[in-house]
TINURO-797528 format. One line per 5 residues: number of its first residue (from 1); their letters; for each residue x, y, z of N, C-alpha, C, O. Coordinates in steps of 0.2 Angstrom, whole numbers, plus 2048, in hexadecimal, padded with zeros to 3 digits. Atoms other than C-alpha are relative to their C-alpha. Layout:
N
NUM) a) X:Y:Z:X:Y:Z:X:Y:Z:X:Y:Z ~ ...
END
This chain:
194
1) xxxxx) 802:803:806:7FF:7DF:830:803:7F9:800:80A:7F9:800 ~ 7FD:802:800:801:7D0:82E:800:7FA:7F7:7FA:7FC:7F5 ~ 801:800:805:802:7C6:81C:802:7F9:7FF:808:7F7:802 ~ 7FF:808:800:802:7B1:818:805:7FF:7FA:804:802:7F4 ~ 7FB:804:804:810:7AA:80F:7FA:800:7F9:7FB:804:7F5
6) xxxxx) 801:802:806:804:7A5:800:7FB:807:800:7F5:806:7FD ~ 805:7F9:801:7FC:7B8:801:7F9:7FD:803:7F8:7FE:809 ~ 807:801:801:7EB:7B1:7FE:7FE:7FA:7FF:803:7F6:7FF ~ 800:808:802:7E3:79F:7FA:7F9:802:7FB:7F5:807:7FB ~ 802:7FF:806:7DB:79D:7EA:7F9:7F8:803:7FA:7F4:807
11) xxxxx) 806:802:7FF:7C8:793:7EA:805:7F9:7FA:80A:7FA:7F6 ~ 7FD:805:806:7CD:782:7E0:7FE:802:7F8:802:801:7F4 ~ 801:7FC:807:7C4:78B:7D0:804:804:7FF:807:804:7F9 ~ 7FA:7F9:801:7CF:799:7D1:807:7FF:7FF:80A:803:7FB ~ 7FA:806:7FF:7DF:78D:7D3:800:7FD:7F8:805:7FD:7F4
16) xxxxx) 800:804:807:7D9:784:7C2:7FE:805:7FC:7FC:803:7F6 ~ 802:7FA:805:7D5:796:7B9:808:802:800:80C:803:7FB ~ 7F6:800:800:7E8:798:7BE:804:7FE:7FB:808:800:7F6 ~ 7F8:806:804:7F2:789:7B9:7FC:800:7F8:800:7FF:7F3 ~ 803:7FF:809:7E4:78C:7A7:805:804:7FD:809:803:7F9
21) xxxxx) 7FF:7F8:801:7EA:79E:7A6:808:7FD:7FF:809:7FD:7F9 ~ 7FC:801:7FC:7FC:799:7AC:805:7FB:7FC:80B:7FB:7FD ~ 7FD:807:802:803:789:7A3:802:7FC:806:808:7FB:808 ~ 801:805:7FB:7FF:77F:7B3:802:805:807:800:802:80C ~ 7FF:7FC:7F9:805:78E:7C1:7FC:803:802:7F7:806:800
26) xxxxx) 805:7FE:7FF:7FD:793:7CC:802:80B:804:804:80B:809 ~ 7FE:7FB:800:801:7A8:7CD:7FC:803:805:7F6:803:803 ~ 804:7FA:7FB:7FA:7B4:7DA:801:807:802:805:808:806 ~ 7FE:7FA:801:7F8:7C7:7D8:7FE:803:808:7F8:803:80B ~ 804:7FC:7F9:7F7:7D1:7EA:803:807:7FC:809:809:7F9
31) xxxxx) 800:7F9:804:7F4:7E1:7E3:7FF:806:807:7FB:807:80B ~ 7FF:7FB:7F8:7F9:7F0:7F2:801:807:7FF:807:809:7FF ~ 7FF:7FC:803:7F7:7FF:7EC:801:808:806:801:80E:805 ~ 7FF:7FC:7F9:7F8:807:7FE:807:7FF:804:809:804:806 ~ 7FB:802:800:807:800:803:807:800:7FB:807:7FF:7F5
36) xxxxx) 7FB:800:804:818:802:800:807:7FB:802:808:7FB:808 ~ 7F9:804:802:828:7F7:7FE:803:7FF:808:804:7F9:80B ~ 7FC:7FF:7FA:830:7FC:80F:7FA:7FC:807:7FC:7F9:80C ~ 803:803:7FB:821:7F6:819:7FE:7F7:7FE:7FE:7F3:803 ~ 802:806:803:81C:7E7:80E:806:7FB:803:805:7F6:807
41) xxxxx) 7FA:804:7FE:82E:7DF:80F:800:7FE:806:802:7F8:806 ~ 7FD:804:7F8:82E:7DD:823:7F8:7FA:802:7F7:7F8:807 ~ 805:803:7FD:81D:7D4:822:7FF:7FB:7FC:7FD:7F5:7FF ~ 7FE:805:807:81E:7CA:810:805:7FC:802:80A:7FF:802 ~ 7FE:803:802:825:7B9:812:806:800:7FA:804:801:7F4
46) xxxxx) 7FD:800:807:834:7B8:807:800:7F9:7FE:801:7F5:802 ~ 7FD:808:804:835:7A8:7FB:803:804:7F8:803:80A:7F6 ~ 7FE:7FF:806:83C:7A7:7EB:7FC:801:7F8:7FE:803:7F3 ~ 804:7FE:806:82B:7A8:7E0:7FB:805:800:7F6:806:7FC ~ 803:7F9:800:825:7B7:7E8:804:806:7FF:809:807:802
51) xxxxx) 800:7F8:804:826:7CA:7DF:7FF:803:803:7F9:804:801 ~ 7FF:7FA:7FE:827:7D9:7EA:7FE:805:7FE:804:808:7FC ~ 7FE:7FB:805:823:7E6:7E1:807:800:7FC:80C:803:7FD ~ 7FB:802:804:82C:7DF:7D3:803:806:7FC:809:807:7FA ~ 7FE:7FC:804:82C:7EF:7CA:804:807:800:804:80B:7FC
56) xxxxx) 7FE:7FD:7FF:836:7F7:7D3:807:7FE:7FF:80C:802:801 ~ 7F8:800:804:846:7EF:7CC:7FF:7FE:7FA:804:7FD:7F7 ~ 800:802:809:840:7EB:7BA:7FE:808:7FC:7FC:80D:7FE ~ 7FF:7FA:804:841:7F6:7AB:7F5:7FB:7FD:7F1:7F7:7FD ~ 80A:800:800:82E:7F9:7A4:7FF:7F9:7FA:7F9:7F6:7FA
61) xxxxx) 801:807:805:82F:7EA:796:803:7FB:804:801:7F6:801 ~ 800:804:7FB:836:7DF:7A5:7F8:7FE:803:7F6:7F9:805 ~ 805:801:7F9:827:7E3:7AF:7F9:7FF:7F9:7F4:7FE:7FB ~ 807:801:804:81A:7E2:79F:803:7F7:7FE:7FD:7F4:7FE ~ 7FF:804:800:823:7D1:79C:7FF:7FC:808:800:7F6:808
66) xxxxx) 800:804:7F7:822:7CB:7B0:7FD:7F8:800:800:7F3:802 ~ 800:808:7FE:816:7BC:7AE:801:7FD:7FB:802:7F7:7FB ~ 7FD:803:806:81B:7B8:79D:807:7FA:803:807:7F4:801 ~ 7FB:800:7FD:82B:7B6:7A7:800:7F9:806:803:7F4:806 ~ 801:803:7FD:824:7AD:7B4:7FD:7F9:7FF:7FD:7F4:803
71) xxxxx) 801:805:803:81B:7A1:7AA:805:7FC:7FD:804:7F6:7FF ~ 7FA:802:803:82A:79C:7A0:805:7FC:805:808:7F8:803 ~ 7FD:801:7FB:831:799:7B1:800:7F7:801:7FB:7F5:801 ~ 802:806:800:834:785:7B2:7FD:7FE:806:7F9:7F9:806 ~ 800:801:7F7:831:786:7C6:7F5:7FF:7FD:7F2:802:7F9
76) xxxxx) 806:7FE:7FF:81D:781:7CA:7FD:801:804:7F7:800:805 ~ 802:7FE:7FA:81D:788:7DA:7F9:804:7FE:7F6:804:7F9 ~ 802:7FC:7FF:813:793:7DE:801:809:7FE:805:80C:802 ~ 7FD:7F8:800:815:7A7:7D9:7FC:805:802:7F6:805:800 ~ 806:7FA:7FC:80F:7B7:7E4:803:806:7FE:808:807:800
81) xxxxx) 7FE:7F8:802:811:7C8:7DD:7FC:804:805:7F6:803:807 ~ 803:7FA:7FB:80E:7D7:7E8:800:805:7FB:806:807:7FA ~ 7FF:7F7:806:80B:7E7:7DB:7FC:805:801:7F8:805:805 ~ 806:7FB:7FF:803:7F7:7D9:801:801:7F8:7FE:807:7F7 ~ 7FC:7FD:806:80A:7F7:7C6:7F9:7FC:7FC:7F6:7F6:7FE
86) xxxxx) 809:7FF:805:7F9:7F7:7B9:804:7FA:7FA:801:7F6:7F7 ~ 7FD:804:807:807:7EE:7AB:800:7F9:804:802:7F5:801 ~ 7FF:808:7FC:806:7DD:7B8:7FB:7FE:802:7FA:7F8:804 ~ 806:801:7FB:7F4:7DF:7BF:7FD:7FE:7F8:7F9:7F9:7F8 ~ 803:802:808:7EF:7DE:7AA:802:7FA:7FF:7FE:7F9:7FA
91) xxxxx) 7FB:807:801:7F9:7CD:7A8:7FC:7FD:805:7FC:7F7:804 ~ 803:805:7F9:7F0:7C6:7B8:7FA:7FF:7FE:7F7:803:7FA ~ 808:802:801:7DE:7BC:7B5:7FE:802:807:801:800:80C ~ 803:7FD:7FA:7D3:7C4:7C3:7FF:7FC:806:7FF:7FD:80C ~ 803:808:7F8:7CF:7B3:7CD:806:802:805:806:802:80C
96) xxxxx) 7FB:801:7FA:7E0:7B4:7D3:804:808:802:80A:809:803 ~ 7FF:7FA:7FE:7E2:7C6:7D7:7FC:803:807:7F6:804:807 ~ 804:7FC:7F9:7DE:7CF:7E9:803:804:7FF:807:806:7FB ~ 7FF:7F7:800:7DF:7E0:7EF:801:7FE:80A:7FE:7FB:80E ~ 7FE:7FD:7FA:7EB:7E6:7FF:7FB:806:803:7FD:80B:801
101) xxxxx) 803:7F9:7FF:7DE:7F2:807:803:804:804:807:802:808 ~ 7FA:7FC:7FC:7E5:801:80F:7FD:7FD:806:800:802:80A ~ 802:800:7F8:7DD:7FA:821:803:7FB:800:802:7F7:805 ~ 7FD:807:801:7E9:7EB:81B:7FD:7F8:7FF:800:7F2:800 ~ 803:806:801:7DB:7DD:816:802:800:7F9:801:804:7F5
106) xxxxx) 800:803:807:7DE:7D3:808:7F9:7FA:7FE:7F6:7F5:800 ~ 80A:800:800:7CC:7D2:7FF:800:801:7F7:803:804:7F3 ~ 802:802:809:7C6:7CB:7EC:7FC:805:7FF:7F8:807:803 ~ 804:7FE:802:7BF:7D6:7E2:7FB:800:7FC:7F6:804:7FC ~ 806:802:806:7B7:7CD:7D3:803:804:7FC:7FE:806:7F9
111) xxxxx) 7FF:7F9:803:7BF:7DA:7C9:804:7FC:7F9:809:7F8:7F9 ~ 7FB:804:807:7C6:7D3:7B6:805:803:7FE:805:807:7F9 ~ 7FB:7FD:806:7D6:7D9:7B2:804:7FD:7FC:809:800:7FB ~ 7FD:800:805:7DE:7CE:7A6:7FC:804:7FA:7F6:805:7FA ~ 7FF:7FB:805:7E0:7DA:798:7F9:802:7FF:7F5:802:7FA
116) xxxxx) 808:7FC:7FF:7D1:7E5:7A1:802:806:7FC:807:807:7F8 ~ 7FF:7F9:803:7D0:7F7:79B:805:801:807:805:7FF:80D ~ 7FB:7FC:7F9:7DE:800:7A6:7FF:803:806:801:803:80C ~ 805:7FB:7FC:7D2:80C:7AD:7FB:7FB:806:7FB:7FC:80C ~ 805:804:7FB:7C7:7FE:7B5:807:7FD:805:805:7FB:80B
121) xxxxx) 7FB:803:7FC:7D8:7F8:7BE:803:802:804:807:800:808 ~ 7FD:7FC:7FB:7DD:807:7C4:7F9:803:805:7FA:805:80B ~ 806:7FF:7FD:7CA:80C:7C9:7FE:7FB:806:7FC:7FD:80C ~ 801:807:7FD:7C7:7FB:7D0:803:7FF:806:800:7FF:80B ~ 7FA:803:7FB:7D7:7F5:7D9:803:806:802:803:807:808
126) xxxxx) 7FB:7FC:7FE:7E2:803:7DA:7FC:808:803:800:80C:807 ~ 803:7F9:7FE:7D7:813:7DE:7F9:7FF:804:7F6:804:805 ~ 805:800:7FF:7C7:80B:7E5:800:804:807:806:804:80A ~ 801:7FF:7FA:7C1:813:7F5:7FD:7FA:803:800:7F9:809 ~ 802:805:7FD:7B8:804:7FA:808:7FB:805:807:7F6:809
131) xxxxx) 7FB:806:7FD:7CB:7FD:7FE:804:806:805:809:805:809 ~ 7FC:7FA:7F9:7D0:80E:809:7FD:7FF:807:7F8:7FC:809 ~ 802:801:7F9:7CF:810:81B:7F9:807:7FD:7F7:80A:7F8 ~ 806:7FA:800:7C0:81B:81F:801:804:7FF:806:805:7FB ~ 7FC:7F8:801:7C0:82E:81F:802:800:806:808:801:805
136) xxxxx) 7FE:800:7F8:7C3:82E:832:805:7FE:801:809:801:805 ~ 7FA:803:7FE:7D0:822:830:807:803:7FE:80D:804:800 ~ 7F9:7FC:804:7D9:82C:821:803:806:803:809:807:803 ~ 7FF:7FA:800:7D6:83D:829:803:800:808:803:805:80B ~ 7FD:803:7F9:7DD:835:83A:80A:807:800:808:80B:804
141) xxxxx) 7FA:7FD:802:7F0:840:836:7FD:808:7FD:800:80D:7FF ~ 805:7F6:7FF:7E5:850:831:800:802:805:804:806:808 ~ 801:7FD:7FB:7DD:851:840:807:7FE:807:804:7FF:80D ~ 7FC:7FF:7FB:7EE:84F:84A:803:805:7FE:808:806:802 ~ 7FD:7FC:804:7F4:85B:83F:7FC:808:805:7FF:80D:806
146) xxxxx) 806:7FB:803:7E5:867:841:802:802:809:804:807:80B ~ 800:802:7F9:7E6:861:856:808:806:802:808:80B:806 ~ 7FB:7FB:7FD:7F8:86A:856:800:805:7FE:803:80A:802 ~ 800:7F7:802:7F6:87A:84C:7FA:803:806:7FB:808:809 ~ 804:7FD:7FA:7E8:87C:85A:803:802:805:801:807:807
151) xxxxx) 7FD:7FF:7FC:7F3:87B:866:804:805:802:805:808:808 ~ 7FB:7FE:7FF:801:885:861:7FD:807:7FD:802:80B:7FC ~ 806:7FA:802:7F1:893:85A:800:805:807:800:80B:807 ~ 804:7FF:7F9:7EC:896:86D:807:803:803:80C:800:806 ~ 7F9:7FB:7FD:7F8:8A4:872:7FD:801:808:800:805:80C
156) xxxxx) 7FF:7FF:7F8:7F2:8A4:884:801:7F9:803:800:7F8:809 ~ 7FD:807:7FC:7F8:892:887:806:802:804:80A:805:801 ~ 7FA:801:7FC:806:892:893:800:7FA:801:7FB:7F6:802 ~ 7FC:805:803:812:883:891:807:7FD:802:80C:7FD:7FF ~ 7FA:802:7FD:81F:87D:89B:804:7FE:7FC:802:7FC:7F6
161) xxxxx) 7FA:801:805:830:879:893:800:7F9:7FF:802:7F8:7F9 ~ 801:807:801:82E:866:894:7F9:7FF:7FA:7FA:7FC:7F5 ~ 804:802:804:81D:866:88B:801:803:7FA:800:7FF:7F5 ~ 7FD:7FC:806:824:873:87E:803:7FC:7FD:802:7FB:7F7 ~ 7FC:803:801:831:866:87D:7FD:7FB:7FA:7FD:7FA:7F4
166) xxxxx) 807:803:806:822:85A:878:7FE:800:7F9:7FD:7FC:7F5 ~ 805:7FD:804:81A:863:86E:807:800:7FA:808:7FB:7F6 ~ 7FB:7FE:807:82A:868:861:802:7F6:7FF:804:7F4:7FA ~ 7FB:807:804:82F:854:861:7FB:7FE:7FE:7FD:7FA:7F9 ~ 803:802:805:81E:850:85A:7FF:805:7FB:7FC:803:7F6
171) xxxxx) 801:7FE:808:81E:85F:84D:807:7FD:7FC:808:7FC:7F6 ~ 7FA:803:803:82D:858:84A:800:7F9:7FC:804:7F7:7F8 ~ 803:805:805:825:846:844:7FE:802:7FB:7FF:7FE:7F6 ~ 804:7FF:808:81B:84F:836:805:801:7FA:80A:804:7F9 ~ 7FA:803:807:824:84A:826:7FE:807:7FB:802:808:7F7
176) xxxxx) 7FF:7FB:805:81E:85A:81D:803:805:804:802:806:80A ~ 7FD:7F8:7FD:82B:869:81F:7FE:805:801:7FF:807:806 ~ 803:7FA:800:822:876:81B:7F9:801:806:7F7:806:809 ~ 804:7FE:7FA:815:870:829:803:800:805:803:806:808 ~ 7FA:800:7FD:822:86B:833:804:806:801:805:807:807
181) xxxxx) 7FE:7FA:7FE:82A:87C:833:7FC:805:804:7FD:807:80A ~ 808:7FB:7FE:819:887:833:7FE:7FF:808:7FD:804:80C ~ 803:800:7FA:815:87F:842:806:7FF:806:804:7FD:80B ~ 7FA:7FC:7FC:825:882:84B:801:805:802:801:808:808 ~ 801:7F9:7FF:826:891:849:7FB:803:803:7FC:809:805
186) xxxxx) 808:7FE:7FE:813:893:84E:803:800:807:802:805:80B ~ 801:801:7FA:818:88C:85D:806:803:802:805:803:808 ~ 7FC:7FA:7FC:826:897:863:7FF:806:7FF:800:80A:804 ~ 805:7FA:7FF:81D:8A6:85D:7FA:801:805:7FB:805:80A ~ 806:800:7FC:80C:8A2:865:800:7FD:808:7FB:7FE:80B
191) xxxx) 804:802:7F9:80E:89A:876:807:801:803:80D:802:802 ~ 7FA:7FC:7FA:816:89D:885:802:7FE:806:7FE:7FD:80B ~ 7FD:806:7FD:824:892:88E:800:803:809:802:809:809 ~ 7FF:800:7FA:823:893:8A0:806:7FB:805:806:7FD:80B
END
């Protein structure tokens, strides 16, 4: 993934609904509601007038104040907010807001949310399906899931000690414990190391 220093580029209309909106700034919402902080950070440009998921160091009347904050700001740079936060997407006029999709494109919606109803912003931006991978692509981590309970199901597999080996260092990738055990266990119950 990779991600331009100015996020996005604004149509000259969009630019001039801004600096109206804005007391002459021009603000940019990339809205990511797929994405989290640890992956963003290594691909996000840093400057000084872009916001990371700002709300994860502001208290909630910080983050309901953000472009209040930003507008007051003397600087006329430029400013780029990355959020998933409904109290900073409601302060944004829609021209200048895009959406992170989970397949990582950055894509306009048309979608209005200065001070939309909540529900359209969390409907819209933050929950649409239209901004998800496929089901193919979602259920990609199921079916390797599904791939290995097969394997370690099939009690007349026989398994040399190296593949065994294999086999326990990817159940050992799976972040859930509970599968992550189950199917440990499955697999020194059910199959048989030669």
């Amino acid at each position: 993934m990779k991600i331009n220093q100015n996020l996005f580029d604004l149509t000259t209309d969009q630019e001039a609904t801004s600096k109206m909106m804005y007391n002459g700034k021009v603000i940019k919402c990339l809205v990511a509601p797929y994405h989290s902080y640890a992956q963003l950070e290594k691909v996000v440009p840093f400057t000084k007038t872009t916001y990371l998921f700002p709300e994860r160091e502001m208290s909630i009347s910080q983050v309901k104040s953000l472009i209040s904050m930003i507008v007051a700001n003397p600087s006329q740079d430029e400013f780029r907010i990355i959020t998933a936060n409904q109290n900073i997407i409601i302060d944004m006029v829609g021209e200048c807001v895009r959406v992170l999709t989970e397949g990582d494109e950055v894509v306009y919606t048309g979608t209005k949310t200065f001070m939309a109803n909540i529900h359209d912003i969390r409907y819209e931006l933050l929950e649409n399906d239209a901004h998800r991978l496929s089901e193919s692509d979602r259920t990609q981590s199921h079916n390797k899931i599904q791939a290995l309970i097969d394997r370690v199901n099939d009690k007349s597999t026989k398994i040399s000690q190296l593949d065994f080996g294999k086999l326990i260092t990817e159940i050992d990738l799976i972040g859930e414990p509970i599968i992550k055990s189950k199917l440990k266990e499955m697999a020194y119950d059910n199959l048989t190391i030669i």
